[in-house]
N, C-alpha and C positions, 0 to 999 in steps of 0.2 A: 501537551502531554500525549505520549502513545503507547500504545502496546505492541511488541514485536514476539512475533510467533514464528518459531522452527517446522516444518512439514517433517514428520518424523520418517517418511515415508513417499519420500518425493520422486518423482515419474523422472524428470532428466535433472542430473545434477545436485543443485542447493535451491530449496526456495522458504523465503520465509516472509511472514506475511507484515505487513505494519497497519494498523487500525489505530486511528484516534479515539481517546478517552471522549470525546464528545461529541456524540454519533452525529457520523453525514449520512445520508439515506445513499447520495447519489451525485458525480456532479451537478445534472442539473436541477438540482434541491437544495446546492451551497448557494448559490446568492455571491453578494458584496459580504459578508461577515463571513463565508466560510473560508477567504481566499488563505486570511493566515494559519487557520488550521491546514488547508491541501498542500500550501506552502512548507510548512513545519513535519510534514508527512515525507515527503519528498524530502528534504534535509535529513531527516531521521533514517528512511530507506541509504540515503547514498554514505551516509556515517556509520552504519551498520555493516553496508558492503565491503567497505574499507577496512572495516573490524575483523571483517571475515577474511581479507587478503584478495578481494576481487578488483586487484589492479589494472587485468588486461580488460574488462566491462562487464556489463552485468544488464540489465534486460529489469523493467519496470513496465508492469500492466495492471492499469484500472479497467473494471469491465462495467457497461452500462448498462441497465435494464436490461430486460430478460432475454430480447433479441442478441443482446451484446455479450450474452452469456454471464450475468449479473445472477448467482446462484441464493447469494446472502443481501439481504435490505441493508447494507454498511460497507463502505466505503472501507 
């Protein structure tokens, strides 16, 4: 299960967010048990794109710890 969020006020274009219902910290904090949630994330992201009519591509970024520009403890 996830939550998908709209940027009501987004810098270039469309961006909206998708967070799982049950919090990952971080990739490297999912483990072997997070794999079907980041899986099911990524599914939810590319079936929402599609939703939205982003035929010609669309742009997916996870950001890692604080170096990586990781702003929020949640994936």
């Amino acid at each position: 299960q996830c939550h998908v969020f709209h940027d009501l006020s987004p810098q270039a274009g469309m961006l909206f967010l998708v967070m799982p219902k049950e919090p990952i910290i971080g990739l490297s904090e999912a483990e072997d048990s997070g794999e079907s949630h980041l899986g099911h994330v990524v599914i939810v992201g590319e079936k929402h794109a599609a939703h939205l009519g982003l035929t010609s591509g669309f742009q997916m970024v996870v950001y890692e710890g604080p170096k990586g520009g990781q702003s929020v403890n949640r994936i």
